[in-house]
TITORBA-838093 format. One line per field, with one value per atom (N, C-alpha, C, O): residue number from 1; x, y, z; atom name. Coordinates in steps of 0.2 Angstrom, whole numbers, plus 5000, padded with zeros to 4 digits. Each point is the difference from the previous one (the first is absolute). Example, Ala and Ser with C-alpha at 12.3 -4.5 7.8 and 13.67 -1.06 7.14 Angstrom:
<rs>
pos <- (1  1  1  1  2  2  2  2) .
u <- (5066  4996  5004  5005  4993  5004  4996  5003) .
v <- (4972  5006  5006  4999  5006  5006  5005  5006) .
w <- (5039  5000  5000  5003  4993  5001  5003  5001) .
site <- (N  CA  C  O  N  CA  C  O) .
</rs>
This chain:
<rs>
pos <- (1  1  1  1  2  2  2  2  3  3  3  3  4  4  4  4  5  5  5  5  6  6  6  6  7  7  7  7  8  8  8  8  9  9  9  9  10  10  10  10  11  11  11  11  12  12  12  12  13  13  13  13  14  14  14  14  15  15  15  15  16  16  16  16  17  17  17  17  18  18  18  18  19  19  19  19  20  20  20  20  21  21  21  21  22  22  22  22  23  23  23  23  24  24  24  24  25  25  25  25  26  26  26  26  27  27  27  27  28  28  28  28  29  29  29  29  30  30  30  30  31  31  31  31  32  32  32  32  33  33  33  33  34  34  34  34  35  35  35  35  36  36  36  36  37  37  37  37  38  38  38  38  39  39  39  39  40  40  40  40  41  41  41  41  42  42  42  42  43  43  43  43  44  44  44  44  45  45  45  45  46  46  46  46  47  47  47  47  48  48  48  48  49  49  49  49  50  50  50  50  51  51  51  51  52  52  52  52  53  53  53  53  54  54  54  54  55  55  55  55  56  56  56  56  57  57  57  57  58  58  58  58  59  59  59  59  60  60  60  60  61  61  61  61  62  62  62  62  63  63  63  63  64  64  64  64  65  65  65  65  66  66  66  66  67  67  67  67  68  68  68  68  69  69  69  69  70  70  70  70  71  71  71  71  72  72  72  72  73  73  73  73  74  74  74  74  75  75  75  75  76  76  76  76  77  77  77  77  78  78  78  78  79  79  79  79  80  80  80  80  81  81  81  81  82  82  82  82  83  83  83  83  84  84  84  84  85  85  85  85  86  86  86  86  87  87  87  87  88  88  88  88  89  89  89  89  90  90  90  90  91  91  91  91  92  92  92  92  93  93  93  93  94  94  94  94  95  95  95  95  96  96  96  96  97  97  97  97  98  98  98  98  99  99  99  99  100  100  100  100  101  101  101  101  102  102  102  102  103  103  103  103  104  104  104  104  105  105  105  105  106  106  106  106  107  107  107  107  108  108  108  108  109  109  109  109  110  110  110  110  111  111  111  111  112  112  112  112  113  113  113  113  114  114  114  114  115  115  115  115  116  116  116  116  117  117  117  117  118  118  118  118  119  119  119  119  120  120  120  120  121  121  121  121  122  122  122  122  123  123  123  123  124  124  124  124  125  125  125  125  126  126  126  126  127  127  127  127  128  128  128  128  129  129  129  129  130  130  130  130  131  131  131  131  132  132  132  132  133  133  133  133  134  134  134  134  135  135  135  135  136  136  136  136  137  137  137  137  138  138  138  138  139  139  139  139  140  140  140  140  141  141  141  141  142  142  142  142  143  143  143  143  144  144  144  144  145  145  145  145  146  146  146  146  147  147  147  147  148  148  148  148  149  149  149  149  150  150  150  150  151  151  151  151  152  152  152  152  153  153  153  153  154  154  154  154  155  155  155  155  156  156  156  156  157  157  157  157  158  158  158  158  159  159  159  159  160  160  160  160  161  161  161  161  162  162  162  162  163  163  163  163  164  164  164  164  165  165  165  165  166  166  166  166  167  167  167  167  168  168  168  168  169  169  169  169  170  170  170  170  171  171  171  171  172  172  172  172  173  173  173  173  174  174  174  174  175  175  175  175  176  176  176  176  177  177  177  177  178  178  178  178  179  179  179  179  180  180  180  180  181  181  181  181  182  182  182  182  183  183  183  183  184  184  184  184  185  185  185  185  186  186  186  186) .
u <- (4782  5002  4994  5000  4993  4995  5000  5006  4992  4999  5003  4997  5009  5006  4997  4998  5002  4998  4992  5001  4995  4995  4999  4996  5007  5001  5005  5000  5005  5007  5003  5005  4992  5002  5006  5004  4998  5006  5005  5003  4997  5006  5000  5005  4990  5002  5002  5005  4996  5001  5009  5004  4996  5007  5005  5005  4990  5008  4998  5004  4990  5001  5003  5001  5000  5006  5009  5005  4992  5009  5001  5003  4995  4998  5002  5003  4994  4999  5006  5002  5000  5006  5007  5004  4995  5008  4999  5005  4990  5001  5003  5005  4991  5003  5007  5003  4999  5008  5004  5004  4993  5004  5001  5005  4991  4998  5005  5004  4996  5005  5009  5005  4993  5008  5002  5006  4989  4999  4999  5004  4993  4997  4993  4995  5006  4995  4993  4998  4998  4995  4993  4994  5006  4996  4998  4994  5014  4997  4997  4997  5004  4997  4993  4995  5005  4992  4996  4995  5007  5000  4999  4998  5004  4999  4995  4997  5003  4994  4992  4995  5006  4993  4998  4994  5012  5001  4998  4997  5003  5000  4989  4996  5005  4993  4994  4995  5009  4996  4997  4994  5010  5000  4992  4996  5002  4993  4995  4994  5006  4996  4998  4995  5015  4997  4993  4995  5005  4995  4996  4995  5002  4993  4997  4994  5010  4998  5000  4995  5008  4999  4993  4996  5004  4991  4997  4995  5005  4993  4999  4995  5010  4998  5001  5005  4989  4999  5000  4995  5010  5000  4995  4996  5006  4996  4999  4996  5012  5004  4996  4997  5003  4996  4993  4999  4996  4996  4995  4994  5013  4998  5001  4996  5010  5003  4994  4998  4999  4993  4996  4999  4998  4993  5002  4997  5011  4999  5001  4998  5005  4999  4993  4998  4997  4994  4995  4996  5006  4996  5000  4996  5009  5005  4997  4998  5000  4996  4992  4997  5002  4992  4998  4995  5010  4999  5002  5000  5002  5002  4995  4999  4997  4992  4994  4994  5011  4991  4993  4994  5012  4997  4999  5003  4995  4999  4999  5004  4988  4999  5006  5001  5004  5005  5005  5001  5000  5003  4999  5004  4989  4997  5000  4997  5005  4998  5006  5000  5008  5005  5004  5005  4987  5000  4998  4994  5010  4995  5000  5001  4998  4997  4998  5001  4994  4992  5003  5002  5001  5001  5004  4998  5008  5002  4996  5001  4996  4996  4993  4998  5001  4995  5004  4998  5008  5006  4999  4996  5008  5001  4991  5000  4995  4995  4997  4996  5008  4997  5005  4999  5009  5002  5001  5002  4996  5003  4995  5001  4994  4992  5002  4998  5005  5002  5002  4998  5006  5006  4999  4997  5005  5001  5007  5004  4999  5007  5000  4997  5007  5004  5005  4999  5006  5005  5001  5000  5002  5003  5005  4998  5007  5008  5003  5003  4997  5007  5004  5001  5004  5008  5004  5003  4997  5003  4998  4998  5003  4998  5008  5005  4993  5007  5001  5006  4989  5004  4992  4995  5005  4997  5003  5005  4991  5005  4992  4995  5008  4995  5002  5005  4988  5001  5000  4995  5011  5001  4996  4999  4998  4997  4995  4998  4998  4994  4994  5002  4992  4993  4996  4998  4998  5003  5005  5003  5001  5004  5002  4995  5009  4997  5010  5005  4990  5007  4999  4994  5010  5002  5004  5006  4990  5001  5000  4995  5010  5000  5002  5005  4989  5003  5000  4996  5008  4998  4995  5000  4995  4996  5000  5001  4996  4998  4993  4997  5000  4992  4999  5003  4992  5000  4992  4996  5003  4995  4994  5003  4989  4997  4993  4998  5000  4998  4991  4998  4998  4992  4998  4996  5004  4997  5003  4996  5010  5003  5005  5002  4999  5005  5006  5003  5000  5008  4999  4995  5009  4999  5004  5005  4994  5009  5008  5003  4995  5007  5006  4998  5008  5003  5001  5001  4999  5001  5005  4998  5007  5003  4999  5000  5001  4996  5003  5002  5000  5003  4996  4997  5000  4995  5003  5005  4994  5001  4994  4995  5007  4997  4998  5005  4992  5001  4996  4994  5007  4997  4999  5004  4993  4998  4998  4998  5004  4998  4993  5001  4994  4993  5000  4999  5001  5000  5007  5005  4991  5006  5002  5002  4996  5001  5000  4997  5008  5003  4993  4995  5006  4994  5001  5000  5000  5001  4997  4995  5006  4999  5001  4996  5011  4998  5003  5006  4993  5007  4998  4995  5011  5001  5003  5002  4997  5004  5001  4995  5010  5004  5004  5000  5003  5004  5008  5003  4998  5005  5007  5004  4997  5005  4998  4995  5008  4999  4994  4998  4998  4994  4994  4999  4995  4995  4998  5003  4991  5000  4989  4998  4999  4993  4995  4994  5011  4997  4999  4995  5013  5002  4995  4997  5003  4996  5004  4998  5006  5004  5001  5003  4997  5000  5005  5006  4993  5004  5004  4997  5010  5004  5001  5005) .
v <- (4731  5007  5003  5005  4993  5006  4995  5002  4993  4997  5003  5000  5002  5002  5007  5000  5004  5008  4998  5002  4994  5002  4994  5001  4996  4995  4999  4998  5007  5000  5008  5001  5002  5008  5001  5004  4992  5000  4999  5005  4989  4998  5004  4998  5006  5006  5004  5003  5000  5007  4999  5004  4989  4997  5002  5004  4993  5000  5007  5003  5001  5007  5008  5006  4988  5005  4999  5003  4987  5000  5006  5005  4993  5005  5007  5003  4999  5008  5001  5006  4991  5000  5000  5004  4990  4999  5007  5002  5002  5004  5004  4999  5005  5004  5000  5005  4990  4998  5003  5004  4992  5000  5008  5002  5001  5009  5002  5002  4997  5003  4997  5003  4994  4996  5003  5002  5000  5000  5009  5004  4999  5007  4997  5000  4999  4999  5000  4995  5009  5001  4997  5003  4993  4997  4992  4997  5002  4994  5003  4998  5007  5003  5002  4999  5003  4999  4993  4998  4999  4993  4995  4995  5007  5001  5000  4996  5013  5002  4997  5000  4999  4998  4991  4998  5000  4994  4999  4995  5009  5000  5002  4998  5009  5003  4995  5000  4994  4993  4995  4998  5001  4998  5002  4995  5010  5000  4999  4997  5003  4999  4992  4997  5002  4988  5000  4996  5007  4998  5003  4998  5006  5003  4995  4998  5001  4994  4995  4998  5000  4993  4999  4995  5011  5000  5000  4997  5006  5001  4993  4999  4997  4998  4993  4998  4999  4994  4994  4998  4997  4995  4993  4999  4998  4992  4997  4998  5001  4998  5001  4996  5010  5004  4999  4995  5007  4998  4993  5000  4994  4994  4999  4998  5005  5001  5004  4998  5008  5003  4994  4997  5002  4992  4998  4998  4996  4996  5002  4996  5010  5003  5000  4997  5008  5000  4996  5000  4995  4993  4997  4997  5003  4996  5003  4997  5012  5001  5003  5004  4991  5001  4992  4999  4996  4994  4999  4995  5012  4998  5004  5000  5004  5003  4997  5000  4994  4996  5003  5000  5004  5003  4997  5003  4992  4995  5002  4998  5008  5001  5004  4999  5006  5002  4994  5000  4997  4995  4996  4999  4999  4998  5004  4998  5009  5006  5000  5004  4992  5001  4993  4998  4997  4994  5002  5002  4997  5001  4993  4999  4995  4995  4997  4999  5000  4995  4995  5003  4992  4994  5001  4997  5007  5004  5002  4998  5006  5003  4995  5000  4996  4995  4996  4996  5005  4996  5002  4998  5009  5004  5001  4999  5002  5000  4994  5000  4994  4993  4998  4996  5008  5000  5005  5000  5006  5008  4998  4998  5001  5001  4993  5001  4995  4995  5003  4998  5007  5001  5008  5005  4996  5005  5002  4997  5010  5003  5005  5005  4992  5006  5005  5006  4990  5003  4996  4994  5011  4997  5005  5005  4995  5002  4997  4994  5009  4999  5001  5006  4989  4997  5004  5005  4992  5001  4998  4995  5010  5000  4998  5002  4991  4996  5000  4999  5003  5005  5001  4996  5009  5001  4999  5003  4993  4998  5002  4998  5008  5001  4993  4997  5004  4993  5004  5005  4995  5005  4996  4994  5014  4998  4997  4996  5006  4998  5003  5006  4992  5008  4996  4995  5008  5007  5000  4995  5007  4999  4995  5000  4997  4995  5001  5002  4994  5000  4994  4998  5000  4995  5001  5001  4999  5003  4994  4996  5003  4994  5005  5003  4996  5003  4996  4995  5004  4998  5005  5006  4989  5005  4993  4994  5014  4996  5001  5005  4992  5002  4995  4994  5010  4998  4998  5004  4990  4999  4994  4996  5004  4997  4997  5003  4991  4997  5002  4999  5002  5003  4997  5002  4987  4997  4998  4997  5004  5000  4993  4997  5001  4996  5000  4995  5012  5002  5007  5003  5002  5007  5000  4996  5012  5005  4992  4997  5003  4998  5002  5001  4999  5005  4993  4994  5011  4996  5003  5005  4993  5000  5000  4995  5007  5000  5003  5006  4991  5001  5001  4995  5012  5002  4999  5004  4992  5003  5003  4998  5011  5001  4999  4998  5002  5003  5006  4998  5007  5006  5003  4998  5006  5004  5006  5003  5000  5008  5001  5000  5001  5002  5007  5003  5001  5009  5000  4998  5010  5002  4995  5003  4991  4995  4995  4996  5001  4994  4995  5002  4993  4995  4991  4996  5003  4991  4995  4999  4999  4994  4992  4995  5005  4994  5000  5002  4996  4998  4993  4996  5004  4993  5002  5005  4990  5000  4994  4998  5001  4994  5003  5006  4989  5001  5005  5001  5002  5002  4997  5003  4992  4997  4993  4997  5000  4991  5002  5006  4987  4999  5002  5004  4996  5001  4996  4995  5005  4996  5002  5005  4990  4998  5008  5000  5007  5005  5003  5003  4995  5003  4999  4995  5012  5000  4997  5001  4997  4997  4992  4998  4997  4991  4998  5003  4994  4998  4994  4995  5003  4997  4993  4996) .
w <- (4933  5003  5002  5004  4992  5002  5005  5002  5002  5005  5005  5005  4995  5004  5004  5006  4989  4998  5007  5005  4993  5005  5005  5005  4993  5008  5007  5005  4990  5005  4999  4997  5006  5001  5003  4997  5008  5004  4995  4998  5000  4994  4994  4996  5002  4993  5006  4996  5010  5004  5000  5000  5001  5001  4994  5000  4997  4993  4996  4997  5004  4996  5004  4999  5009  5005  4998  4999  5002  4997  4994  5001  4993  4994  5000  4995  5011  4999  5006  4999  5005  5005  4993  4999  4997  4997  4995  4999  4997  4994  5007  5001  5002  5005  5001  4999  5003  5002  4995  5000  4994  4993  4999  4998  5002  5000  5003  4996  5013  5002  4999  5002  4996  4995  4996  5000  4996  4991  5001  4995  5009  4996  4995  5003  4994  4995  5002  5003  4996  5003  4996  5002  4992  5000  5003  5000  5004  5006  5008  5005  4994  5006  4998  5003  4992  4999  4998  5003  4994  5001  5005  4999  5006  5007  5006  5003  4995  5004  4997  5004  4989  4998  5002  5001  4999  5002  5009  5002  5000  5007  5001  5003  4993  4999  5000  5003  4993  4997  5006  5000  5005  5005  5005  5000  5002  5002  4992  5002  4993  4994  4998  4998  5006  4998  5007  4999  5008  5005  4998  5004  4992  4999  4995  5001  4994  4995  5005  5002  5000  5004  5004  5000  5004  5005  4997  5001  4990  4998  4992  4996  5004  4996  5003  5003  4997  5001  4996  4996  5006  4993  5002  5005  4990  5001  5006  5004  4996  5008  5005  5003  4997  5008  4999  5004  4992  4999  5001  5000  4999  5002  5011  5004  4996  5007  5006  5005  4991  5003  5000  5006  4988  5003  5002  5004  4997  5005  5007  5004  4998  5007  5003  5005  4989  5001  5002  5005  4991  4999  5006  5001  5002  5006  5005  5005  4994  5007  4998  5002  4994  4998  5006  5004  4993  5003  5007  5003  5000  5007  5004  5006  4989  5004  4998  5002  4993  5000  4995  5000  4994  4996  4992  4995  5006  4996  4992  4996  5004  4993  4998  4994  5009  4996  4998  4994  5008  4997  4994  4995  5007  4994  4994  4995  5005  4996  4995  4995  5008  4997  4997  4998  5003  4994  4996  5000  4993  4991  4997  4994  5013  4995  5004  5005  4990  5005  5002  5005  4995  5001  5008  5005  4994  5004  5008  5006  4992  5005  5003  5005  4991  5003  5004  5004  4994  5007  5006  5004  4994  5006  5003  5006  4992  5005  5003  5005  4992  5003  5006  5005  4995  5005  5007  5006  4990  5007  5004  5005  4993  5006  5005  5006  4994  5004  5005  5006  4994  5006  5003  4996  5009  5004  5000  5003  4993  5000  5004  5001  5003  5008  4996  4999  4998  4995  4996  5000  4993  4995  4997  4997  5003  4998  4994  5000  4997  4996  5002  5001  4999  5002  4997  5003  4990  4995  4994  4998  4998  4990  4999  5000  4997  4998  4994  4998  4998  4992  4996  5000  4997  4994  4993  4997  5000  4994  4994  5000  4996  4994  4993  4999  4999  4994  4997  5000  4993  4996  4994  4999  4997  4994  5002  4996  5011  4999  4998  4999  4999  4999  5002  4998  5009  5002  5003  4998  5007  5004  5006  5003  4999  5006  5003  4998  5009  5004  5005  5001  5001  5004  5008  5000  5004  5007  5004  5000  5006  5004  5006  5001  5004  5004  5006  5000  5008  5007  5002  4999  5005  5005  5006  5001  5003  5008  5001  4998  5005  5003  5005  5000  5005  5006  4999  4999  5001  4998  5005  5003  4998  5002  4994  4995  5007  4996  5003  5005  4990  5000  5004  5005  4994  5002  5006  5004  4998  5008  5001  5005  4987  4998  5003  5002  4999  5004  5000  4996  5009  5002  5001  5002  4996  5000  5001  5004  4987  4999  4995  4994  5007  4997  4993  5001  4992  4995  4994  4997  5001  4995  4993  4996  5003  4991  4995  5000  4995  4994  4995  4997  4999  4995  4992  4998  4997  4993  4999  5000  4996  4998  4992  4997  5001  4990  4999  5002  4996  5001  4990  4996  5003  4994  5002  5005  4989  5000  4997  4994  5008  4998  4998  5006  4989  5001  5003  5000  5006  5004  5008  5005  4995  5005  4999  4996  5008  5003  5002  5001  4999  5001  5000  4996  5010  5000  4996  5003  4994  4995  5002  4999  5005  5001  5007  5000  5004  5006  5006  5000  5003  5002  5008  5001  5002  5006  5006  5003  4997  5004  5006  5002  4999  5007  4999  4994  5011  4997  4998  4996  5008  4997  4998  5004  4991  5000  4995  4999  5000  4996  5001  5005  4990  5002  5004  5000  5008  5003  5000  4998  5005  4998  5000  4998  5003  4999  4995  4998  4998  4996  4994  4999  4994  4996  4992  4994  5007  4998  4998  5005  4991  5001  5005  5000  5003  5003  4997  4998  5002  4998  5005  4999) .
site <- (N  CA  C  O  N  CA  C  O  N  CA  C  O  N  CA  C  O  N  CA  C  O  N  CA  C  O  N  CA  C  O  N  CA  C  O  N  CA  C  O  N  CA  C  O  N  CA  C  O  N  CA  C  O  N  CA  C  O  N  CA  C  O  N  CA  C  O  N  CA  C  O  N  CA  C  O  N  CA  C  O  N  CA  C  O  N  CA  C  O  N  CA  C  O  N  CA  C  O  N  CA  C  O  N  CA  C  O  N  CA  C  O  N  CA  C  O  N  CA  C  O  N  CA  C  O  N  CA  C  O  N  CA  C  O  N  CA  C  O  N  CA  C  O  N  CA  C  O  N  CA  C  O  N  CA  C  O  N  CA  C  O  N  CA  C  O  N  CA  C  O  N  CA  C  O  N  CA  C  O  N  CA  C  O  N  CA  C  O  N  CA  C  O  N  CA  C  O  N  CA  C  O  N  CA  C  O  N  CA  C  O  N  CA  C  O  N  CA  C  O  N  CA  C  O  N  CA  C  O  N  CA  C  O  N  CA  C  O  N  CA  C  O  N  CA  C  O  N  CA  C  O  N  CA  C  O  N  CA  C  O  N  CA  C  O  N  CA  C  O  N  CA  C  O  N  CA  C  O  N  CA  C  O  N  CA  C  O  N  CA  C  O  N  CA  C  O  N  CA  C  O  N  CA  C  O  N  CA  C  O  N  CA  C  O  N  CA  C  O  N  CA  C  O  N  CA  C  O  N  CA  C  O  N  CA  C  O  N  CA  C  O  N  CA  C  O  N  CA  C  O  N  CA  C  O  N  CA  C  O  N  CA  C  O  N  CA  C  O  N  CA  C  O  N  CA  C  O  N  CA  C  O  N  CA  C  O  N  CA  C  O  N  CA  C  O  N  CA  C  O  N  CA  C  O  N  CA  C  O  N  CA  C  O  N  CA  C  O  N  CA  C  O  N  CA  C  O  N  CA  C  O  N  CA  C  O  N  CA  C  O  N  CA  C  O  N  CA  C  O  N  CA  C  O  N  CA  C  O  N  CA  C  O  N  CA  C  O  N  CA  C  O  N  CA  C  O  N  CA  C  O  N  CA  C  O  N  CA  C  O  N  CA  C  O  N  CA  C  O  N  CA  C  O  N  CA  C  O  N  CA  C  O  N  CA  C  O  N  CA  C  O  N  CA  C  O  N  CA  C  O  N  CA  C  O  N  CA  C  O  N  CA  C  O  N  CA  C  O  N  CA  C  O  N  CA  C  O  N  CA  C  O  N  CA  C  O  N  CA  C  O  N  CA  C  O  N  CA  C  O  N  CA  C  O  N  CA  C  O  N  CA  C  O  N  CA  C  O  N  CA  C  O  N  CA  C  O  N  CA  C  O  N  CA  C  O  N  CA  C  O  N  CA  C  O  N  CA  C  O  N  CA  C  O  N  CA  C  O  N  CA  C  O  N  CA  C  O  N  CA  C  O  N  CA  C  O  N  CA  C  O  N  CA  C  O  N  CA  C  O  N  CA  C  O  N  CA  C  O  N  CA  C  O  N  CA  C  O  N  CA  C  O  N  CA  C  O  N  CA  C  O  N  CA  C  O  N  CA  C  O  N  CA  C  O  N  CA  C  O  N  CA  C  O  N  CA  C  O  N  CA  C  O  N  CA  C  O  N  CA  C  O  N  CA  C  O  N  CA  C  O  N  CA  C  O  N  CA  C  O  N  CA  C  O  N  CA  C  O  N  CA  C  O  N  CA  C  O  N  CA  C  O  N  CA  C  O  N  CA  C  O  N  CA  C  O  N  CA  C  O  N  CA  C  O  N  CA  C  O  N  CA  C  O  N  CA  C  O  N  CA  C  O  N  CA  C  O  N  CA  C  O  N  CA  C  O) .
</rs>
């Protein structure tokens, strides 16, 4: 429900209009004016779920911000921000032995195909697979401006008050991993 409350404003404005529409009805049915008050507070409530919802930022979004960001750190070719939102060495010594390879025209996220949090973790972690596209050229002049499809896992942790990549991977978007991918090949 609190996920509801700050990720889906629309759908609390929804059912606390139905709410505040049927006591309403019920009043002028009824006389009884404690559904009319019931009602109007009910309705009152409606601008107070969008002020909570703008101002409270959950896990969700806060994963959804870095990979946006991240997406367009790498599509300016802004390598050390990138690296700044790996929190594992092993990790980031990937990514620095592979971004400097290439030249990014674009990189777009497609589509966030789910966040799934690992419950009962410490500290926190979450599990993000997202599509991207980038438009990409190779340093050494191997291939230029070619568009590429890419399927990311992330694994992410909460360090303090931030999100932070721990492990990720990425293959093709559809079918197997293929001699790119950071993943065994089968």
């Amino acid at each position: 429900m609190i996920s509801l409350l700050a990720e889906r404003p629309l759908i609390v404005s929804i059912m606390l209009g139905a709410l505040s529409a049927g006591l309403i009805y019920g009043w002028l049915q009824t006389g009884k004016k404690a559904a009319a008050i019931c009602g109007i507070v009910l309705a009152l409530m409606i601008p107070l779920a969008w002020v909570i919802a703008a101002r409270w930022v959950t896990d969700r979004e806060q994963i959804e911000a870095l990979i946006y960001e991240t997406a367009l750190a790498v599509e300016e070719n802004r390598f050390d921000q990138v690296y700044d939102v790996i929190g594992d060495p092993a990790s980031e010594a990937q990514a620095r032995g592979e971004l400097p390879n290439y030249v990014f025209e674009t990189a777009d996220v497609t589509g966030i195909r789910s966040i799934d949090f690992v419950e009962g973790s410490f500290p926190p972690e979450a599990d993000a697979d997202i599509n991207a596209r980038v438009d990409v050229s190779h340093r050494g002049g191997r291939f230029r401006d070619v568009r590429v499809l890419r399927r990311l896992r992330l694994k992410l942790q909460r360090l303090g008050d931030q999100w932070v990549v721990v492990e990720y991977r990425h293959m093709p978007d559809v079918g197997g991993p293929d001699n790119f991918s950071t993943t065994p090949q089968r």
